[in-house]
C-alpha positions as CSV (number, residue, x, y, z in Angstrom):
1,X,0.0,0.0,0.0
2,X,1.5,3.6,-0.8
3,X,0.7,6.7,0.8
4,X,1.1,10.2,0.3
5,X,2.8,11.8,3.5
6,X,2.6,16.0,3.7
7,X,3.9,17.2,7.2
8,X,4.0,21.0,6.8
9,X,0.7,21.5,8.6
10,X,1.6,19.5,11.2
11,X,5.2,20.8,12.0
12,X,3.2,24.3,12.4
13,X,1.5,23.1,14.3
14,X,4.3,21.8,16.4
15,X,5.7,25.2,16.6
16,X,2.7,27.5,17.3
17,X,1.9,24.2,20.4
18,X,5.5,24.9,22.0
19,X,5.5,28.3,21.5
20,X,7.8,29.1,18.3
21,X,11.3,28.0,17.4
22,X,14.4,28.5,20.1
23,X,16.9,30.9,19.5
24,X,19.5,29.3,17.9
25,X,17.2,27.6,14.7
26,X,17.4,29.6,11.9
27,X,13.9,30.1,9.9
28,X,15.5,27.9,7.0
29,X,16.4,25.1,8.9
30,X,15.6,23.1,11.9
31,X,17.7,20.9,14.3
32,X,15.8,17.5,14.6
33,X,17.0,14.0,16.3
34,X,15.1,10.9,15.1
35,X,14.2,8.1,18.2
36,X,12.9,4.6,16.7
37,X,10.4,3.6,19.6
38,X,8.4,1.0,18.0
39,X,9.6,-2.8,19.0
40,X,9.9,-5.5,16.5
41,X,10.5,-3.8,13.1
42,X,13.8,-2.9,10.7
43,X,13.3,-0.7,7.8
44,X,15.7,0.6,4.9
45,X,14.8,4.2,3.8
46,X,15.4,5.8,0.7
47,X,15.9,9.1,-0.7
48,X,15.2,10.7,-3.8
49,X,16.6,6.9,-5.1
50,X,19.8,6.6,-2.7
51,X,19.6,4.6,0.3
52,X,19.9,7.3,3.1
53,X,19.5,4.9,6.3
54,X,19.7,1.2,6.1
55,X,18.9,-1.4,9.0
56,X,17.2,1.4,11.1
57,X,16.3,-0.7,14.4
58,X,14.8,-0.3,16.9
59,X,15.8,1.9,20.0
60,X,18.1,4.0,17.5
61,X,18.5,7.8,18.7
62,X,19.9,9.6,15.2
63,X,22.8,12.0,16.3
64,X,21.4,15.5,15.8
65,X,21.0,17.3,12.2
66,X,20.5,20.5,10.9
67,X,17.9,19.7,8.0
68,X,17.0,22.5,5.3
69,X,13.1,23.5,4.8
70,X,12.4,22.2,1.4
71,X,10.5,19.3,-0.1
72,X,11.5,15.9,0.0
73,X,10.7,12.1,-1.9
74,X,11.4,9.0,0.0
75,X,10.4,5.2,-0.1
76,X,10.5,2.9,2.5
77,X,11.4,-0.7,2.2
78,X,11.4,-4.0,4.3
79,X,14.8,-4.5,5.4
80,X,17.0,-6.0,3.1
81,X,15.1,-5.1,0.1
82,X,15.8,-2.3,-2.7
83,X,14.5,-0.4,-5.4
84,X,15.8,-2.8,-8.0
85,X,14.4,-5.7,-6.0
86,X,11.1,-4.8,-4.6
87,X,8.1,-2.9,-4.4
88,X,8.3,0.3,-1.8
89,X,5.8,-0.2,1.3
90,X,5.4,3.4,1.1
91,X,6.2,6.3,-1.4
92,X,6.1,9.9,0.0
93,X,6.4,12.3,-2.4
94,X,6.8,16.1,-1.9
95,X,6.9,15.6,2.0
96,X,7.8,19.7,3.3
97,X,10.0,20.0,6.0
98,X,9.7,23.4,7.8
99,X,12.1,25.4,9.6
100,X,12.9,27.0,13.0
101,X,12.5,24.4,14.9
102,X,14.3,22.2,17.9
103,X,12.3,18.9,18.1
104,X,12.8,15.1,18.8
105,X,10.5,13.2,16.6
106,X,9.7,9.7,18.5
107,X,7.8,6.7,16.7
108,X,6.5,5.1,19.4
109,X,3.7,2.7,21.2
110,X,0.3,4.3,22.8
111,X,-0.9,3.3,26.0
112,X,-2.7,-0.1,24.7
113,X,0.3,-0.5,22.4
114,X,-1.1,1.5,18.9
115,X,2.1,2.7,16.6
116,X,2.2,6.7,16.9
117,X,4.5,9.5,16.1
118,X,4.9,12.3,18.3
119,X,6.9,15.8,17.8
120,X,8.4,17.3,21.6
121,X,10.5,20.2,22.0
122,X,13.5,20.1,23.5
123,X,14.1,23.1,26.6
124,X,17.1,24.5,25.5
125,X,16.9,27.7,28.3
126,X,19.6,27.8,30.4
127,X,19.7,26.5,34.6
128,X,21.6,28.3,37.4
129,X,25.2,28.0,37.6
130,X,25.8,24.4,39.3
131,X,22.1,23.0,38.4
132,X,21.1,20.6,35.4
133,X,17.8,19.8,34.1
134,X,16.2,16.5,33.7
135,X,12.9,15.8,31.8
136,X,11.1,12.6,31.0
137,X,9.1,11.5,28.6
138,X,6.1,8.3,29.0
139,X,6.1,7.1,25.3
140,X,5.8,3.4,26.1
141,X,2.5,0.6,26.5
142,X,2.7,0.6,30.0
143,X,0.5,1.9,33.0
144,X,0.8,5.2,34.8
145,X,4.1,5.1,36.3
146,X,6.1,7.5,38.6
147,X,10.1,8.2,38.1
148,X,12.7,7.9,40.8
149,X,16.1,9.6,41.4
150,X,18.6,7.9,44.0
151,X,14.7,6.2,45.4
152,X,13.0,8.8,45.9
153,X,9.7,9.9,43.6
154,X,10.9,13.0,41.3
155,X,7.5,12.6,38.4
156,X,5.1,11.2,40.1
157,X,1.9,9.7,38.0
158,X,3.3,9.9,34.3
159,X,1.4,8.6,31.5
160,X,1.8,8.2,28.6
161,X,2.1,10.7,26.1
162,X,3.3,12.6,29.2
163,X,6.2,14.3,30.0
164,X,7.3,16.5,33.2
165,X,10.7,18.4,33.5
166,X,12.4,19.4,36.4
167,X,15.7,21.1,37.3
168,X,18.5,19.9,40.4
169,X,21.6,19.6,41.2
170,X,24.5,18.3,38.8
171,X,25.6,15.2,39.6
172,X,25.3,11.3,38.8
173,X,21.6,10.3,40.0
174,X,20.7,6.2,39.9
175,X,17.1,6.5,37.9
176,X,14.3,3.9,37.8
177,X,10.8,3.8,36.8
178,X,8.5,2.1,38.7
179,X,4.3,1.4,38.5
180,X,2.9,4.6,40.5
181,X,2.2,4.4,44.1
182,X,4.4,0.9,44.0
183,X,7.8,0.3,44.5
184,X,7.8,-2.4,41.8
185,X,10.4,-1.1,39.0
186,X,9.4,-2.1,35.7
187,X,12.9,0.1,33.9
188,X,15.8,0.1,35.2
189,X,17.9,1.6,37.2
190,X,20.2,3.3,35.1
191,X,22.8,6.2,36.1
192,X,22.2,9.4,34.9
193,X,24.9,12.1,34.6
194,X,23.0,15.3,34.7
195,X,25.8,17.5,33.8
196,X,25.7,21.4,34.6
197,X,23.9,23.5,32.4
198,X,22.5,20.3,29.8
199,X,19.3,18.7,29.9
200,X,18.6,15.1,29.9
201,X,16.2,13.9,28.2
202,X,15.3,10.2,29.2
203,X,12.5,8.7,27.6
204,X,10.6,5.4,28.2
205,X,9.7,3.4,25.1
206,X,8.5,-0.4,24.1
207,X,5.8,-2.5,25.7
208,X,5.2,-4.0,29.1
209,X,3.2,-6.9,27.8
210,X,5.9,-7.6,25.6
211,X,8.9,-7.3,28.2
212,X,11.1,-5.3,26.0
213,X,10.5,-2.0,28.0
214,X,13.7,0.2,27.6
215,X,14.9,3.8,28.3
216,X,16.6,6.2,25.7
217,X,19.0,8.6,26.7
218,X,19.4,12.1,24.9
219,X,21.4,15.2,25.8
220,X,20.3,18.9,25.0
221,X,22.9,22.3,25.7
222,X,21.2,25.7,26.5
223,X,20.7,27.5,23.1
224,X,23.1,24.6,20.9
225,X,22.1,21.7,19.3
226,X,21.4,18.2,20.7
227,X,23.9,15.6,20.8
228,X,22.3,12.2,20.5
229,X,23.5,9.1,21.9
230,X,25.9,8.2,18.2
231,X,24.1,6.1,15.6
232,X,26.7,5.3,13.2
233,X,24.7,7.7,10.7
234,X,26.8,10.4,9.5
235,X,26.5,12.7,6.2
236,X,23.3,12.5,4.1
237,X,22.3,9.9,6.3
238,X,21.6,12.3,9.0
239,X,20.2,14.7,6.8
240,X,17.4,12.8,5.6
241,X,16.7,11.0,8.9
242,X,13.9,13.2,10.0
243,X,11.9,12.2,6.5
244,X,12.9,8.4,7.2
245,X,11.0,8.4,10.1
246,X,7.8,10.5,8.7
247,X,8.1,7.9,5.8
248,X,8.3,5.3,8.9
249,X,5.5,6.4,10.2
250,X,3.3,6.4,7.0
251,X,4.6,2.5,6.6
252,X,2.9,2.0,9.9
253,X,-0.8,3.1,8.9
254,X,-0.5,7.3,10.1
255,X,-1.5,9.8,8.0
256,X,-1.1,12.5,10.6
257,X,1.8,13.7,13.0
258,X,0.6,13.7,16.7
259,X,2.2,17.0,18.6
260,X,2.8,16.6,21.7
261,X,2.8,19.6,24.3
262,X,4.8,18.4,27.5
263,X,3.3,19.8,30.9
264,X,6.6,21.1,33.2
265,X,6.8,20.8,36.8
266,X,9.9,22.8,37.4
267,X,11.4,22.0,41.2
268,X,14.3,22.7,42.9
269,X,16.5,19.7,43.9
């Protein structure tokens, strides 16, 4: 089945949600990471006839890209397969791509397990000297959950497509996630460095029924770009990345792109 994919509504929509583009995004272009939440499938991507990401699995974080407004064609194929040997799942043509923004596009499951795609901003605005900021993100099909730092409840009742920021200390914090109100942990623990002045993003993805819950680790500097945990893409890989996952999300059934408007709970730690 082929679909036609057109995002430019959508990605104004995303800005004019989370309140316009940061600083640092110039109006022609826009700073994007890619995160592949959606267990249990591998795609190949191409662009305008070249194969721009191949073997994109699942739990990939794309290192951060500065991608030009402008109109782009892409096809997605099952893994393994190409444009001489198969039939595209999907053809995209003419897919716009605006600019001036700072987002981190996330395929992902809903709450009873439904493939999505969601559009969050990433805070760039700077902490007080010695403080860090730490947001998290509920993008898998689990229950409401509440998020711990060294044990002790920091987001409490998180669901999913919820996300909560809050801003502490620096330092190396032991994070779990555990079902709210419980202290069964159904992720992790994992340590955190929540380095001065950067915010961590950590975001929960996959499926509790399935057992293959998981956490993805990003990093964003005040008024810079993002630096993604490494991919292995580099060059026009990482310039197309933002339409291989609009093109992945078309192979999964959406027509539309979901924005997401976190809700921030700022505390001192």
């Amino acid at each position: 089945m082929k679909r036609k994919l057109a995002i430019g509504a959508g990605a104004a929509l995303a800005l004019a949600t989370l309140g316009g583009a940061p600083a640092f995004a110039a109006d022609h272009e826009s700073t994007v990471s890619v995160l592949h939440g959606v267990p249990g499938l591998t795609v190949d991507v191409y662009i305008n006839g070249e194969e721009a990401i191949s073997d994109f699995e699942p739990g990939t974080l794309t290192d951060p890209m500065m991608l030009a407004a402008g109109s782009y064609d892409i096809q997605v194929f099952a893994d393994g397969e190409t444009p001489d040997s198969g039939e595209p799942a999907i053809e995209a043509m003419g897919v716009e791509v605006p600019g001036g923004a700072n987002l981190t596009l996330v395929a992902h499951l809903t709450e009873s397990g439904d493939p999505t795609l969601g559009a969050f901003a990433n805070d760039t605005e700077p902490v007080a000297a010695g403080e860090a900021r730490l947001t998290v993100r509920h993008l898998a099909a689990a229950p409401t959950v509440d998020v711990r730092a060294n044990e002790s409840v920091v987001v409490e009742g998180l669901s999913n497509p919820d996300g909560a920021s809050l801003e502490t200390a620096a330092g190396t914090v032991s994070a779990d996630v555990v079902l709210t109100g419980t202290s069964d942990v159904a992720i992790g623990p994992a340590d955190l460095d929540l380095a001065e002045g950067v915010n961590t993003i950590v975001t929960a993805w996959g499926s509790a029924e399935d057992g293959n819950l998981a956490l993805a680790v990003q990093t964003v500097e005040a008024h810079s770009a993002p630096s993604g945990v490494p991919s292995g893409l580099g060059g026009n890989a990482q310039q197309s990345a933002l339409t291989a996952l609009l093109a992945f999300a078309a192979a999964l059934g959406l027509a539309t792109v979901a924005v997401r408007q976190q809700r921030l709970a700022k505390e001192r730690g």
